[in-house]
N, C-alpha and C positions, 0 to 999 in steps of 0.2 A: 530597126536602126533609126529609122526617121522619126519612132516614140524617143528614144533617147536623146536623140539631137533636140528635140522638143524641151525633153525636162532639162538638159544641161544649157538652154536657151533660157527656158524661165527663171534659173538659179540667177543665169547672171542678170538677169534684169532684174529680182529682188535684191542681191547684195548693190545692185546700182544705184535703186529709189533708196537704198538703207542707210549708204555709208557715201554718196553722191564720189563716188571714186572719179570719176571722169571728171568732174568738176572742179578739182580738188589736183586734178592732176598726175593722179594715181592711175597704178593697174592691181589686178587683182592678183598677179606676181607678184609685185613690189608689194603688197601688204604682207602676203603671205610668207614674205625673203626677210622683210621687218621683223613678224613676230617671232618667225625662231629665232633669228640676230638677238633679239631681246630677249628669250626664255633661254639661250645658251649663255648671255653675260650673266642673268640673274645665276642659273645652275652654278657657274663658275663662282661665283662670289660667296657664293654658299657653302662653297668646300672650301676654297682659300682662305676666308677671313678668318675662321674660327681656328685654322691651322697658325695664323700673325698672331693671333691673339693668345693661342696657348705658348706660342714660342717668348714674345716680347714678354 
């Protein structure tokens, strides 16, 4: 138990010197709540436009 607590201790301190999230004013939630927000409006857009554009 206390290995794992280790490695999931060292992850956060590399994604922290990588992407300075605290500094920045982030968390490693709010990135990760960002990137599917943003990969599910891309998906979205992907199927709808092509659907306007065959109708118009």
């Amino acid at each position: 138990m206390a290995d794992n607590t280790l490695h999931s201790s060292a992850r956060a301190n590399w994604l922290e010197r990588r992407f300075a999230l605290r500094s920045r004013g982030g968390t490693l939630r709010t990135e990760c709540l960002a990137g599917i927000t943003g990969f599910l409006a891309a998906a979205y857009l992907l199927v709808v436009i092509p659907g306007l554009l065959a109708i118009g």
